[in-house]
Residue, then its C-alpha position, 0 to 999 in steps of 0.5 A: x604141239x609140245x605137252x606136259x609128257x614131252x613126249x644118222x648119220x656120216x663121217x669125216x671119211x664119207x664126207x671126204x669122199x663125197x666132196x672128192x667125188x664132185x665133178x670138176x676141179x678140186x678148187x671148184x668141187x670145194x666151193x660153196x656152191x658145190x659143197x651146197x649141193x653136196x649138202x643139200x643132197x644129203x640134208x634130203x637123205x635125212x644125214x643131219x650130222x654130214x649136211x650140218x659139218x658141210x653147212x658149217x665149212x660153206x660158212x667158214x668160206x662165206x660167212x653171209x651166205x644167208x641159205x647156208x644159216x638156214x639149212x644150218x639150223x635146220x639140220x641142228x634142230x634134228x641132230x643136236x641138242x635143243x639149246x645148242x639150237x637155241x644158242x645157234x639162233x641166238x648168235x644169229x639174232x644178235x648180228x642181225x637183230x631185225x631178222x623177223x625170220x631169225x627171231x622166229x626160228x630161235x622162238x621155235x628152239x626155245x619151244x622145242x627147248x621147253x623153255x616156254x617163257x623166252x618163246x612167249x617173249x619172242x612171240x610176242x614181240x613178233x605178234x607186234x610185226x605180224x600181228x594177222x599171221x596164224x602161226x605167230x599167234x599159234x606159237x603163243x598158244x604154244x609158249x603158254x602150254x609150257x607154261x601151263x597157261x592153259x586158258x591163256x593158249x586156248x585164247x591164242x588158239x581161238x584167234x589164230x583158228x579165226x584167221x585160219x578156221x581149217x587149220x588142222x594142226x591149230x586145231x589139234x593144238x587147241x584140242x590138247x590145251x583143251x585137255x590139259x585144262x580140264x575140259x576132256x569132254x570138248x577136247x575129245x569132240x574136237x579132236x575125234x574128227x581129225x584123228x580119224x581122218x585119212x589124212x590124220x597125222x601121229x600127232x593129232x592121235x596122240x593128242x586125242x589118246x591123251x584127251x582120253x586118258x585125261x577123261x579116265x578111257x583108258x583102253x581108248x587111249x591106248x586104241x589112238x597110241x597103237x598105231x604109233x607107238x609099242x605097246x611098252x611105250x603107250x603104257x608109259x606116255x598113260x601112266x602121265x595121265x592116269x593117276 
């Protein structure tokens, strides 16, 4: 979930390397099948920026290889700036401009991207094609809380929990909407639950630290940033919210 606060790594040499490491023939080592697996082997290791260059080569090689454009953009969600991302899917949509999938991911970079009016737009539009589907309708809650369309999002959380009543992560999404509008009181009672559970994510204590701060407890705001963040950066992400 995406608030108000908003809140590696390769060479040329190493990949060099790796490519040359590939078993067979040089020719086969290079192709795209291979240079896929080189790839996807370091996109699991966690280097975006080696996994992004390869996936870039394999497309230069075949320019339809529809797994390579989503591992692409996958790896440039992580390693490069959010409207290079942007601009990536967008490229995408427009030589295939049906692709729901494609229409969803640039919906989803133009939400990491801050820009909460396009990725309404493209929810939108998307809510028309799939119009039962839980995560469509949670980016539209989503988009709104960029926009700060605080009752809007909370509508769209409502309907989204109505076709996935156990979604913990809608859930969460609602919480934070709920305090970022004001109502502190019914945030924290949503979210208190879901942060302490075993299974809590970083996200939802966040969520239920900001729900915190925005009711004025301080001290346990800082209780729910602890197990996450240092205490230097918990004191900043409060100073958002406590005036």
């Amino acid at each position: 979930m995406v608030n108000k606060a908003f809140i590696k790594i390769g060479t040329l040499a190493s990949l060099s390397l790796i490519v040359m490491g590939c078993s067979g023939p040089q020719q086969n080592a290079e192709s795209p099948e291979a240079l896929g697996r080189v790839a996807d082997s370091l996109y699991e290791s966690g280097d975006n920026e080696t996994s992004s260059r390869l996936y870039q080569q394999i497309l230069e090689m075949d320019p339809n290889n529809e797994k390579a454009k989503k591992k692409l953009g996958k790896t440039l969600r992580h390693s490069k700036d959010p409207n290079e991302v942007v601009q990536y899917y967008r490229d995408q949509l427009r030589k295939t401009p049906d692709s729901t999938d494609l229409t969803e991911q640039l919906a989803k970079a133009y939400v990491n991207a801050n820009n909460g009016s396009e990725a309404l737009k493209l929810y939108q539009k998307l809510d028309k094609q799939k119009s039962n589907d839980p995560w469509i309708i949670n980016g539209l809650g989503v988009s709104s809380d960029l926009l700060q369309h605080h009752d809007d999002a909370i509508t769209y959380y409502d309907r989204a929990l109505s076709l996935s009543p156990s979604n913990k992560r809608i859930q969460s999404n609602k919480g934070l909407s709920l305090a970022l509008s004001g109502k502190t009181k019914e945030a924290i009672s949503l979210l208190l639950p879901l942060a302490d559970s075993p299974q809590a994510s970083a996200n939802v204590r966040h969520n239920l630290a900001v729900a915190y701060a925005l009711d004025g407890q301080k001290d346990k705001a800082k209780a729910y940033f602890a197990p996450d963040v240092s205490a230097k950066d918990a004191e900043a992400n409060l100073k958002n919210y406590v005036k």
